[in-house]
C-alpha positions as CSV (number, residue, x, y, z in Angstrom):
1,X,33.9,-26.5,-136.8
2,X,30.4,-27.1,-138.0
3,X,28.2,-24.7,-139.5
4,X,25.7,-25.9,-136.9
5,X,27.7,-24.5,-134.4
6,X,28.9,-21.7,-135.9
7,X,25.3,-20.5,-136.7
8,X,24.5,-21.0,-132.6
9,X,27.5,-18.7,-131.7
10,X,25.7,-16.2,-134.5
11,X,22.3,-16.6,-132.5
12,X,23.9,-16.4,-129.1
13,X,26.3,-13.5,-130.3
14,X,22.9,-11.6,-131.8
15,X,20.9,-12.3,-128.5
16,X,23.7,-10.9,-126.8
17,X,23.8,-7.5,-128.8
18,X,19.6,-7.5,-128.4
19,X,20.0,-7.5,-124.2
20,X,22.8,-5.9,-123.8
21,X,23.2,-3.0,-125.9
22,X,19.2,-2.6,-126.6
23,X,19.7,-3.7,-130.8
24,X,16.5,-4.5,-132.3
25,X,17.2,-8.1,-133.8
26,X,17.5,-7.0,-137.5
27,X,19.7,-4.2,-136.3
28,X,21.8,-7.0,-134.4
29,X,21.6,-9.4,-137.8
30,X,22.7,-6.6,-139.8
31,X,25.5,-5.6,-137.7
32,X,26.8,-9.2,-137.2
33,X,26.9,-9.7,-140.4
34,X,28.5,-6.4,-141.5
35,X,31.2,-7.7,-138.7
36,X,34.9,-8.6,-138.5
37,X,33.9,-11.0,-136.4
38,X,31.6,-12.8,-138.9
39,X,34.9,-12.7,-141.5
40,X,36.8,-14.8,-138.5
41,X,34.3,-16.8,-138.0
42,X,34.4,-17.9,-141.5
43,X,38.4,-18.2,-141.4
44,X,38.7,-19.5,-137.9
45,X,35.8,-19.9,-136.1
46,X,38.3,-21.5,-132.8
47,X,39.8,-18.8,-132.4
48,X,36.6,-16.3,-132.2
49,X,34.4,-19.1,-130.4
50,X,37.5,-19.3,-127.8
51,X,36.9,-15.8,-126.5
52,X,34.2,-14.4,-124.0
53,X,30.6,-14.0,-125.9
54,X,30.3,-10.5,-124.3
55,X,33.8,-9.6,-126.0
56,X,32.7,-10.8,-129.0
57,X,29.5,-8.7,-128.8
58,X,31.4,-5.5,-127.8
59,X,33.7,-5.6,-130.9
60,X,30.5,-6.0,-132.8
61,X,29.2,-3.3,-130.8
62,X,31.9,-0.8,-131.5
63,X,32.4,-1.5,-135.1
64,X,29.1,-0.8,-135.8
65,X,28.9,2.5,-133.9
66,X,32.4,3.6,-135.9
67,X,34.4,3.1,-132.5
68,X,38.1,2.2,-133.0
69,X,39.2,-1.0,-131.3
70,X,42.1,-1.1,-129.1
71,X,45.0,-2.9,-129.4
């Protein structure tokens, strides 16, 4: 996966947090990059670009506000 592409689903996935869940952009940065799902991204970007943006976003969303995912 290229790091072109990988940076758009970073954008996308940031977007996402900002009109969704009201994240000012540096918040949403900060947070993305603070993420698990920044760490996949880096060890297998297929399998994290293979899911729904939105449930991307809400994972980011809840580790950042300390929320436990489910499993």
């Amino acid at each position: 996966m290229s790091e072109l592409v990988i940076a758009e689903f970073k954008f996308l996935l940031i977007e996402e947090l900002v009109c969704t869940y009201n994240m000012h952009v540096d918040e949403a940065k900060h947070a993305v990059q603070k993420s698990v799902v920044n760490k996949m991204l880096q060890k297998a970007p297929e399998y994290i670009m293979h899911q729904a943006l939105e449930d991307s976003a809400q994972e980011v969303w809840n580790e950042y506000n300390g929320i436990e995912i489910e499993v």
